[in-house]
C-alpha positions as CSV (number, residue, x, y, z in Angstrom):
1,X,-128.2,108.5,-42.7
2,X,-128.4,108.3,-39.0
3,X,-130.5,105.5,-37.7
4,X,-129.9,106.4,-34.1
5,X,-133.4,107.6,-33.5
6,X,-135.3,104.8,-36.1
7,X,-137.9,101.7,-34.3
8,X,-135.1,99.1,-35.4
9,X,-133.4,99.7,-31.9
10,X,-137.0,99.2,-30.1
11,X,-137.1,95.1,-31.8
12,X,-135.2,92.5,-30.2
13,X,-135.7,89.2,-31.6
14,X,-138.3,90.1,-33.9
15,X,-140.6,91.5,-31.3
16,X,-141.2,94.6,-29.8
17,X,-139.5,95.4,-26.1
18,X,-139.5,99.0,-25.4
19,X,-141.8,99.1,-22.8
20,X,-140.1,96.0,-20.9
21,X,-138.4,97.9,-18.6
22,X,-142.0,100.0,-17.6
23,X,-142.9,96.1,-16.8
24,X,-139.9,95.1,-14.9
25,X,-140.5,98.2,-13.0
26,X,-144.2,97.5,-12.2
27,X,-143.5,93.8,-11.4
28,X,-141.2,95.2,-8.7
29,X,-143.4,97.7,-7.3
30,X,-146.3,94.5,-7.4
31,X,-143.4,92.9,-5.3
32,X,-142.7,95.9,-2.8
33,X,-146.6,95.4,-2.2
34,X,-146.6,92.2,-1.8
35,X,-143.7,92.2,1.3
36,X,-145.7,94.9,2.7
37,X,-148.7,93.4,3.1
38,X,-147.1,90.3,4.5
39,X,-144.9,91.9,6.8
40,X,-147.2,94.6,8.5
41,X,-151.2,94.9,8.5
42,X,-152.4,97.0,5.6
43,X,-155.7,98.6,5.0
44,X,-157.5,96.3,2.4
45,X,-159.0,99.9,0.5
46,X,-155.1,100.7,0.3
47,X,-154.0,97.1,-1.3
48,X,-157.2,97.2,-3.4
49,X,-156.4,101.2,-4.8
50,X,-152.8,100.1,-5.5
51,X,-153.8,96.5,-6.7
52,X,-156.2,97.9,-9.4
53,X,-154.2,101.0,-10.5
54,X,-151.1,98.9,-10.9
55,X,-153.4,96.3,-13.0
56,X,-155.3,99.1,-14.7
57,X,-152.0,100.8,-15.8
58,X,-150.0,97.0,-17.1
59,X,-153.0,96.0,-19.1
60,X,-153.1,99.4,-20.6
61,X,-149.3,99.2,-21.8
62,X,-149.7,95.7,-22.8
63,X,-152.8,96.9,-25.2
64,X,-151.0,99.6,-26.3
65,X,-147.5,97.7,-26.6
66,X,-149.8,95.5,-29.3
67,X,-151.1,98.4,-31.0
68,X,-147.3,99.7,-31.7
69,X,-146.0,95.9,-33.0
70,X,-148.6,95.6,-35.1
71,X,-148.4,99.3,-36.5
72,X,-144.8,98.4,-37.0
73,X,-145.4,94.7,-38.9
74,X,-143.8,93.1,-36.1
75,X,-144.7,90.8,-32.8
76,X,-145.4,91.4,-29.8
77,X,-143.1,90.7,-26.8
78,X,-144.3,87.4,-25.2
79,X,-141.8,88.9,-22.0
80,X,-144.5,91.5,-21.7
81,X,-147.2,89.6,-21.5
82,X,-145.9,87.3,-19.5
83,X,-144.4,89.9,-16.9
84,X,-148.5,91.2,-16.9
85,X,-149.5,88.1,-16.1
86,X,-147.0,87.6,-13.2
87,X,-148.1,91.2,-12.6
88,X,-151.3,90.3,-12.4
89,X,-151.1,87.1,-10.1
90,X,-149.1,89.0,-7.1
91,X,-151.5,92.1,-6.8
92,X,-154.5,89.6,-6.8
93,X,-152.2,87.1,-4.2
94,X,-151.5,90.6,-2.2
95,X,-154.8,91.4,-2.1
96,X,-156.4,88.0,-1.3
97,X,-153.6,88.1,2.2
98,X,-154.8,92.0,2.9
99,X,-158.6,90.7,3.3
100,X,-157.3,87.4,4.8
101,X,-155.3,89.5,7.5
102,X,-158.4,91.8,8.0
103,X,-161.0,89.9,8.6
104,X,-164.2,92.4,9.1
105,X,-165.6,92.1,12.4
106,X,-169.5,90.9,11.9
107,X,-171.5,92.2,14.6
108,X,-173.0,89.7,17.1
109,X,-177.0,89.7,17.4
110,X,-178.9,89.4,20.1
111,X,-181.1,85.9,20.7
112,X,-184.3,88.1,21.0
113,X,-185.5,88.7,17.2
C-alpha cells in the first residue's frame, strides 16, 4: 500500500505540524509590519486592519489546527501556539508604536466657555 498521501507524514514528534509553515509565514509578515512601522510613519487604520486580520486569521488556524489533532488522536503542536503567541505580541507591539508615532492632534479651546 502507498502511504505517501496518509496523516502519518503531517505528525512530528507526536503532534500535529502541518500548518507550521502557514505560521512561520505569518510571524514573518507580523515582522515585515513591524520594521515598517518603525522605520516610516504608518496610518494607525492601516496597522490596526493588518494587525487584526493577521490575528483574526492565526487564531483561526490555531483553532482549527486543534480540531484536526484531536480528530486524529494526537496533540497539538506547542510550536504553533507558541508562534501565535509571538504572532500575537508583535502586531499588538506594532500597533501600540503606530498610535504612539501618531499622536491625534486634540483641538485647542478657547478660554471663553
Amino acid at each position: 500500500m502507498d502511504s505517501r498521501f496518509t496523516y502519518h507524514h503531517f505528525i512530528k514528534n507526536n503532534s500535529f505540524a502541518l500548518l507550521d509553515p502557514v505560521f512561520m509565514v505569518l510571524l514573518l509578515f507580523s515582522m515585515i509590519i513591524l520594521v515598517m512601522v518603525l522605520i516610516k510613519k504608518v496610518p494607525i487604520w492601516l496597522c490596526a486592519l493588518f494587525a487584526s486580520l493577521t490575528i483574526i486569521v492565526a487564531a483561526q488556524l490555531l483553532w482549527f489546527s486543534g480540531i484536526i489533532a484531536d480528530e486524529l488522536g494526537i496533540g497539538g503542536s506547542a510550536r504553533s501556539f507558541s508562534l501565535f503567541i509571538g504572532i500575537f505580541i508583535i502586531q499588538c507591539f506594532a500597533l501600540w508604536i503606530a498610535i504612539k508615532k501618531n499622536p491625534k492632534k486634540v483641538p485647542q479651546r478657547s478660554a471663553n466657555f
